[in-house]
N, C-alpha and C positions, 0 to 999 in steps of 0.2 A: 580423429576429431581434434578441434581447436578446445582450448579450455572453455572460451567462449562457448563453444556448440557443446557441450559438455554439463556448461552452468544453464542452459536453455533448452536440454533435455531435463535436467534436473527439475526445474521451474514447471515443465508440463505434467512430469510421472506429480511431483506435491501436486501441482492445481488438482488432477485426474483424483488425489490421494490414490493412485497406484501405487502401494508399498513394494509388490515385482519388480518395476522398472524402477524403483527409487534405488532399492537395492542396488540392482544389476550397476550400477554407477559407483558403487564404493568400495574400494579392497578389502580385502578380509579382515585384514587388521588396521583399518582409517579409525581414526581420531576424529569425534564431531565436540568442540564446546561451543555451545550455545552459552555467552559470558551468563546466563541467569544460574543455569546448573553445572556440575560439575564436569569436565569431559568424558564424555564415554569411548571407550576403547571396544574393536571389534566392529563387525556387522551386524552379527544377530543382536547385539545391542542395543545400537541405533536403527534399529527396525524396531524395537521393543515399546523406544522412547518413542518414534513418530505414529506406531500405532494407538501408543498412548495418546497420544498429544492432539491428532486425529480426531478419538473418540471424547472429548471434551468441546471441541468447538472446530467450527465450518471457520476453514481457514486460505486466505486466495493472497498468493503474491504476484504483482503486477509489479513488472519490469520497470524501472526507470532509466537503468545504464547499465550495460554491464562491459566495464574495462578490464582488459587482457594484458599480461604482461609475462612472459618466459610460459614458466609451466602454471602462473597463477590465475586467476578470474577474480575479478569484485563484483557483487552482486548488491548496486543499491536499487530497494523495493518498497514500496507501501499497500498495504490492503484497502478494501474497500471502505473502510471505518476510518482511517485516519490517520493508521499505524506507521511508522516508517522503520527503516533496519537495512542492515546491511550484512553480508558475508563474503569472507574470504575465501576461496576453496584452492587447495594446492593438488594440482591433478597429474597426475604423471601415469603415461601409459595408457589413457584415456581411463583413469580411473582416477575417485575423489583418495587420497591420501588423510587431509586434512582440512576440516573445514573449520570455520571462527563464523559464529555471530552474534550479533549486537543487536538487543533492541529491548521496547521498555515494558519490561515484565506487570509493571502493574496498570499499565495502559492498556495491555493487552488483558490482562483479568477482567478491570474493569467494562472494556466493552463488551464483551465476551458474557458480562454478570458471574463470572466466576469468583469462588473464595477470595479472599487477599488472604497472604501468610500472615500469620497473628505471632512470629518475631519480628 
């Protein structure tokens, strides 16, 4: 697989929230930071977090572009509320190595009617 067809499997196991197939995409030892938290290392990890993250609010990424370059993929996307964001994923071996995203933590609380952090 391309990084692209890589970052477009990924995008369907989230939309499905199939945590199996989300997995199946990430090496053992991938790196996910999402810039709001802190990076997590591992898989059973980041399974941990998305089932966390999951069970807090209905969550859909819709494609805008996603540009390929060597082993990378960019992933810019918005949900159906407003949201916009973006990710990096560094995929080697048709596996996520390292993934970076970006997007705005209290924008997404808010719509969502989640807590805000009270630091």
């Amino acid at each position: 697989m391309t990084p692209k067809q890589t970052v477009q499997k990924w995008v369907d196991a989230f939309n499905r929230v199939d945590l199996d197939a989300l997995m199946e995409l990430y090496a053992d030892d991938a790196v996910n930071h999402q810039v709001v938290f802190d990076p997590l290392r591992g898989k059973e990890t980041i399974r941990k977090m998305f089932a966390g993250e999951f069970s807090k609010a209905k969550m859909v990424c819709i494609v805008e572009q996603i540009f390929e370059d060597g082993e990378w993929a960019i992933l810019e996307w918005k949900d159906p509320l407003g949201l916009r964001g973006c990710g990096f994923f560094h995929i080697v071996n048709d596996m996520i190595v390292f993934q970076r995203g970006y997007w705005d933590q209290l924008s997404f609380l808010r719509q969502h009617k989640l807590p805000l952090p009270t630091e």
